[in-house]
N, C-alpha and C positions, 0 to 999 in steps of 0.2 A: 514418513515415507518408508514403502517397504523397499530397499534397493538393495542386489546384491553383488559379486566382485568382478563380476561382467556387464555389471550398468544396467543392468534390467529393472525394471521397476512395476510392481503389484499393485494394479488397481480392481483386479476381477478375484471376488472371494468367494468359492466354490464351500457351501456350508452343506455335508450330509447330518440329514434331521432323525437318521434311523437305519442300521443296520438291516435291516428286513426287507424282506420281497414276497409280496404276491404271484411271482414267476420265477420258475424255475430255467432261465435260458441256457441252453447246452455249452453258451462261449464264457457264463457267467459264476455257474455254481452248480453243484450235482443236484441230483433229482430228489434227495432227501433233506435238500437245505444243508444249514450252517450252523455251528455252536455259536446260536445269538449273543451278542450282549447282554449282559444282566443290566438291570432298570436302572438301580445306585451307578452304574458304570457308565451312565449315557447324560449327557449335560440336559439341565431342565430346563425348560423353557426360557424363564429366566436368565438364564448363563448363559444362554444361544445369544439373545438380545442382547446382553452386555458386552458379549464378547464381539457382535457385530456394530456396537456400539462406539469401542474402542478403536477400531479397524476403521471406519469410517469418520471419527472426529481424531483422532491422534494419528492416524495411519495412512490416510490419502486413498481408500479403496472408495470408488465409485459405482463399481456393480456387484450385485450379491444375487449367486445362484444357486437354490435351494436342493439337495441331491439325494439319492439314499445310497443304498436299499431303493426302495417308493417311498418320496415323502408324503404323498399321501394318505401315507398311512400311522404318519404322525399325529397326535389327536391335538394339539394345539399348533397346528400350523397356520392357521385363517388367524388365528392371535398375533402370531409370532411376524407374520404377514405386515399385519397390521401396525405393527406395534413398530417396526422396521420403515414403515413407510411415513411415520411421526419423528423420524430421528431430521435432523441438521446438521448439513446437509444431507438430503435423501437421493439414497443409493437406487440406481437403476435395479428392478427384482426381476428373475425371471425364474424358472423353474422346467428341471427334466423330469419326466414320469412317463413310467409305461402308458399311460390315458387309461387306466380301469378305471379308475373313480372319478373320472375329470369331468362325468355328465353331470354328474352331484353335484361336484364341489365350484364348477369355475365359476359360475355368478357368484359366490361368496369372496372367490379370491380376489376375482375383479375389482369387489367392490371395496376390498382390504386393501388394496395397493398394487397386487401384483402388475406387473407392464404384461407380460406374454411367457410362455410356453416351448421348450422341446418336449415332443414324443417319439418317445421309441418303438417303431414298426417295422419290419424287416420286412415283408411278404405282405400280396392282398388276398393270396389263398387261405382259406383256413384251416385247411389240413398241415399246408406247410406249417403256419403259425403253433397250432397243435405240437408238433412237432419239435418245432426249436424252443418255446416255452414250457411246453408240458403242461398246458394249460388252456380251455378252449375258452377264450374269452376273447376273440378276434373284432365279434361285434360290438362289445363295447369298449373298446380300443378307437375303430371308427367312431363310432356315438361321441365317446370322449374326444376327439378331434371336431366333429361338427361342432359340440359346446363351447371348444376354447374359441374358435373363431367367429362363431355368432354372440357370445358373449364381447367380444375385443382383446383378447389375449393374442393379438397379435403384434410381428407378423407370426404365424403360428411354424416353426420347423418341424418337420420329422427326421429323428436320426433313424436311417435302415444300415445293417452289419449285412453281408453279402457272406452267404459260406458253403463252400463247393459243394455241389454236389445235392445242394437243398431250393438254395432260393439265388441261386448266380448270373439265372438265368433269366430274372426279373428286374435287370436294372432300367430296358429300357420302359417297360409297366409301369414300375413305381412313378417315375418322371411322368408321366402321361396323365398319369390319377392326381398327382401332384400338382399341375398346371393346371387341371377342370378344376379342382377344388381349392386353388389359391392358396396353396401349402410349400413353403419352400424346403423341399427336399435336399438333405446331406448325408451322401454317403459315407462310414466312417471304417477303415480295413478294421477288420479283429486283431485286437493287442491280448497281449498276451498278460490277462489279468482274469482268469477262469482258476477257481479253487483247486481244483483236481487236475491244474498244470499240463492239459492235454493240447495245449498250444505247437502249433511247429511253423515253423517259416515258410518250409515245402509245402505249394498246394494253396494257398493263401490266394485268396480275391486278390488281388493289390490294385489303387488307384491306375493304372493304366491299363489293366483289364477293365478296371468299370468304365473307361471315358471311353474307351473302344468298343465297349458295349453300347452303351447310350449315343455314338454316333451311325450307327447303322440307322436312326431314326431321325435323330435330331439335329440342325446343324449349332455348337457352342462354338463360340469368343472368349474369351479370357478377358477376367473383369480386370486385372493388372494385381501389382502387387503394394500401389499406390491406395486404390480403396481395400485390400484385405488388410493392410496394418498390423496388428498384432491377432488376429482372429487365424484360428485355427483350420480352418477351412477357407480351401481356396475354391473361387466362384467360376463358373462361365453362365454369362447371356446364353438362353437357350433359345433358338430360331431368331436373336436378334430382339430379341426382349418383349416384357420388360420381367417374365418369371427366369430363376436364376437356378441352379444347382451346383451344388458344394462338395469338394472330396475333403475329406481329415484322412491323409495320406500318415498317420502316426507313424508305421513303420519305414515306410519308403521313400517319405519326403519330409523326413522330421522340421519340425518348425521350433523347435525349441530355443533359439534364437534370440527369438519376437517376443517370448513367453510372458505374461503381464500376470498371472495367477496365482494364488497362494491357497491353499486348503484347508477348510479342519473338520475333523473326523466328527464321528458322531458321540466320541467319547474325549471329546476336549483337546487333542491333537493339531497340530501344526505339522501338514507335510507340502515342501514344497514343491510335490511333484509327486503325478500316479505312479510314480517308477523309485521315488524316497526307499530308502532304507531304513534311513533315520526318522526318527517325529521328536516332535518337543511339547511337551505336557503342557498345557494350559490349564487343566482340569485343574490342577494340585494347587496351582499358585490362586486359583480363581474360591476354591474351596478352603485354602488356609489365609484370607480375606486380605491377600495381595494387592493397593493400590494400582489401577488404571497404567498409573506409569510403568510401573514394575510389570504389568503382563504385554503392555506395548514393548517396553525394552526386549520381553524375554522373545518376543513375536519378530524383532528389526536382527534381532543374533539369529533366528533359527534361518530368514530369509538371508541376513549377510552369505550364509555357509550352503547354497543352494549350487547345483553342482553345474558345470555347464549345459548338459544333454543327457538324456535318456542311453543314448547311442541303441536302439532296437534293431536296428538290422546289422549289430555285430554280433557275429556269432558265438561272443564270449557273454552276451544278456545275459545276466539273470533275473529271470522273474522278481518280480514283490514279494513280500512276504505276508501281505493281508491283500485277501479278494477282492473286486471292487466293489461288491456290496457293503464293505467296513469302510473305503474310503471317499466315495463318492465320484459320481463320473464328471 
């Protein structure tokens, strides 16, 4: 069991497969990219599996969400997938990605084990899309969302970031396209994990500018706080059902609480939270041929020491100190 000294307990393990990105998003990383990882510095495939191995037979973790960077642009993922999905007991899989490669890839994955899919779409314009990715590849974004759910990677989510001034003005759009297409749309405010720390409080989308947006249209209920559980996103029935939409209010209505997740980096890391300071090496004890036990143990000490909150909408935050392309979303 991962439990730490507020009773929490990690059953959702968020694994990034890859520091890298096929898009440059304005909230995530500058336009010339990141001093990537070096290869030796990134666990292989192998040590991905054992480490989720552990987590799941010694550690009580039941879901495993695959993250980057783009995991799909890991070259042993449909293995890794796979191989994940042969373990005892098997952990619920799911997986976030921009959808560029998801026309390609989801029949394979499907057929590897994965359960279903988040995509990240902020806008149905393509200029805006252009815009905040720096990359025009809008259409097969959608394309990659038709495949995950004609495949059955569902239910299929998309995460959209709202940010003034560009695409703020599309919440109550995206819900509209969302319900034709059987896609359950969650809105998520921008946190403050962009490289180049251009984040500020002032001016921010926040969760009750979006729900005041999307009522001009829609009428939402509130699903309670009975079915949201430990999930990070809170729901309303839209028109009375049965399609549903989500805010991840991260800054203005922290949930850190409920929190059930634990992380690890694409280079062997343990953080227990997008907001850590601290990490705790996995890599080392897994590479100087440390017994199961010994990297369970090192994994229940790093989660014991997990802090209460984030606290983001104190004005004393300080940012991360690794992008979220290093630690996974």
């Amino acid at each position: 069991m991962l439990i730490d000294t507020y009773g929490r307990v990690a059953t959702d393990l968020r694994v990034s497969l890859t520091d890298r990105c096929n898009l440059r998003c304005t909230y995530c990383m500058p336009e010339e990219g990141l001093q990537w990882l070096a290869k030796p510095d990134l666990l292989t495939d192998d040590e991905i599996v054992r480490l989720i191995d552990i987590a799941v037979t010694h550690l009580g973790i039941e879901e495993v969400r695959f993250t980057g960077g783009e995991p799909l642009l890991r070259p042993g993922l449909v293995g890794i997938v796979e191989r994940v999905a042969a373990l005892a007991p098997r952990p619920q899989m799911s997986l976030t990605t921009n959808g560029i490669g998801l026309r390609r890839t989801a029949t394979a994955l499907k057929a590897a084990g994965l359960d279903r899919v988040n995509v990240s779409l902020d806008t149905l314009r393509p200029d805006v899309f252009k815009t905040l990715t720096r990359r025009d590849r809008h259409k097969d974004v959608l394309e990659g969302l038709e495949a995950a759910r004609e495949t059955g990677l569902t239910p299929v989510k998309v995460n959209s970031v709202l940010m003034p001034g560009l695409n703020d003005d599309e919440a109550p759009d995206l819900l509209a396209w969302a319900v034709e297409h059987d896609y359950e749309l969650r809105f998520i405010e921008q946190m403050p994990l962009d490289a180049q720390h251009g984040w500020k409080r002032e001016g921010m989308v926040t969760a009750g500018d979006i729900l005041a947006s999307l009522r001009t249209r829609f009428e939402l209920s509130a699903e309670g706080s009975e079915e949201r559980g430990s999930a990070p996103a809170e729901r309303w029935l839209v028109d009375g059902g049965p399609h549903r939409v989500g805010v991840i209010a991260s800054v203005t209505r922290p949930f850190c609480a409920a929190c059930d997740r634990t992380r690890l980096t694409a280079d062997g890391q343990v953080r227990t939270c997008l907001f850590a300071r601290e990490e705790t090496d996995l890599r080392a004890a897994l590479r100087s041929d440390a017994p199961d036990e010994e990297i369970a143990r090192l994994w229940r000490l790093a989660m014991w020491g997990k802090k209460a909150g984030a606290g983001l909408d104190d004005p004393t935050f300080v940012q991360p100190d690794r992008p979220m392309s290093a630690i996974g979303g």
